[in-house]
C-alpha positions as a Python dict, from the first residue, in 0.01 Angstrom:
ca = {
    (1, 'X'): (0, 0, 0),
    (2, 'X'): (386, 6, -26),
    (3, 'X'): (573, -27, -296),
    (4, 'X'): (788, -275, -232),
    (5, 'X'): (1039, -318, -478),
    (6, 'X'): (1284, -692, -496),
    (7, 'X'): (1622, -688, -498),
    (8, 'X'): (1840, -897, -731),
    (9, 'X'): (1981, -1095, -419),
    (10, 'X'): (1576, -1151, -293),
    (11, 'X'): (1503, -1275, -657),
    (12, 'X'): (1820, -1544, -641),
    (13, 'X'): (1695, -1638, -350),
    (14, 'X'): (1324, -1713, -403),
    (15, 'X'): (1479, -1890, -738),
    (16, 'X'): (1732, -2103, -508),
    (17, 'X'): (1437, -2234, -306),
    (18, 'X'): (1201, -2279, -561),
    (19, 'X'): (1464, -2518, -717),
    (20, 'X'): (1594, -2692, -392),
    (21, 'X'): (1247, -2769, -320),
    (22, 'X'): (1112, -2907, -669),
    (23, 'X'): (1488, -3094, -713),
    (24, 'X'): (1403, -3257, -408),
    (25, 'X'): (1078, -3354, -480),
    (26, 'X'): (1187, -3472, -835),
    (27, 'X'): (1424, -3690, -698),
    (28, 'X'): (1152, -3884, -408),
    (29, 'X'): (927, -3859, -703),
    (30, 'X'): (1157, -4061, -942),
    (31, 'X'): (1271, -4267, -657),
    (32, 'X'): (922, -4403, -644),
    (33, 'X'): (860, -4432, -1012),
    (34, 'X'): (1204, -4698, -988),
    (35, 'X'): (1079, -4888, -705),
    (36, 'X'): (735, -4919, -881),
    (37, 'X'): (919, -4973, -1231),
    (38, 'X'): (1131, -5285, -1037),
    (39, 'X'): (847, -5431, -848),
    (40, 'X'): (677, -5443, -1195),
    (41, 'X'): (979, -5584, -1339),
    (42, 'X'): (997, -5851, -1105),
    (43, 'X'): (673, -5956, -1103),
    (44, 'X'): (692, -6027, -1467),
    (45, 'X'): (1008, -6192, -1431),
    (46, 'X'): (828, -6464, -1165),
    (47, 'X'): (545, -6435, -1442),
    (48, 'X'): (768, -6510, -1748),
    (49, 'X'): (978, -6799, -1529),
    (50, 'X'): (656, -6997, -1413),
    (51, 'X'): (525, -6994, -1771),
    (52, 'X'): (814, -7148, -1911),
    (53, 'X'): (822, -7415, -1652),
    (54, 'X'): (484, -7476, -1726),
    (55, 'X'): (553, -7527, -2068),
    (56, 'X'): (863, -7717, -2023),
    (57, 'X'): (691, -7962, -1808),
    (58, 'X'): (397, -8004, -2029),
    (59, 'X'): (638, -8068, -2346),
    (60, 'X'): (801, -8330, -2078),
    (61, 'X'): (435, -8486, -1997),
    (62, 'X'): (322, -8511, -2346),
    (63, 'X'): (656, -8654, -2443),
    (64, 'X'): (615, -8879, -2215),
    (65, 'X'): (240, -8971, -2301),
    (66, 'X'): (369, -9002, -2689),
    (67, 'X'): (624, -9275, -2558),
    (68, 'X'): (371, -9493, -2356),
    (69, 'X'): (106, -9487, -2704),
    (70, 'X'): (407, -9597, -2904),
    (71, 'X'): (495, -9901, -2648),
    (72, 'X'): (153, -10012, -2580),
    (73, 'X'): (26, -9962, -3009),
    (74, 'X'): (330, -10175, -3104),
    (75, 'X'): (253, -10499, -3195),
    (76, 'X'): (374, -10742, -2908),
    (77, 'X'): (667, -11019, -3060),
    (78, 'X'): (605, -11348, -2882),
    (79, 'X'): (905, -11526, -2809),
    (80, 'X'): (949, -11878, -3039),
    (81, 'X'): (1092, -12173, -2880),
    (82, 'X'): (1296, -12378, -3122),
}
């Protein structure tokens, strides 16, 4: 076996590519973290949006249903001829 002995300059190196390559691959990797993190965020938005329509138009129906009792419970005023 030979002794093989690294130079400074072959040490800078290998430590050059060792951190091209994993900055690289840290930023694809936290490129697809933020596209997963949006499409997340999106979907919660359409989530969050639908349920308060929902309960907008419920509060509208039962609003509604309250006003119709209240018409048809009142007591009906016949007109008097004089």
């Amino acid at each position: 076996m030979e002794n093989h002995e690294l130079t400074l300059r072959e040490t800078a190196r290998g430590i050059a590519v060792r951190t091209a390559v994993l900055g690289v691959g840290g930023i694809l990797l936290s490129a697809v973290v933020a596209a997963e993190v949006m499409k997340a965020a999106g979907t919660l938005m359409k989530i969050a949006a639908g349920t308060s329509l929902v309960l907008i138009g419920g509060g509208m129906a039962a609003w509604e249903v309250k006003k119709v009792q209240r018409r048809l419970s009142a007591p009906r005023v016949q007109p008097q001829l004089i």
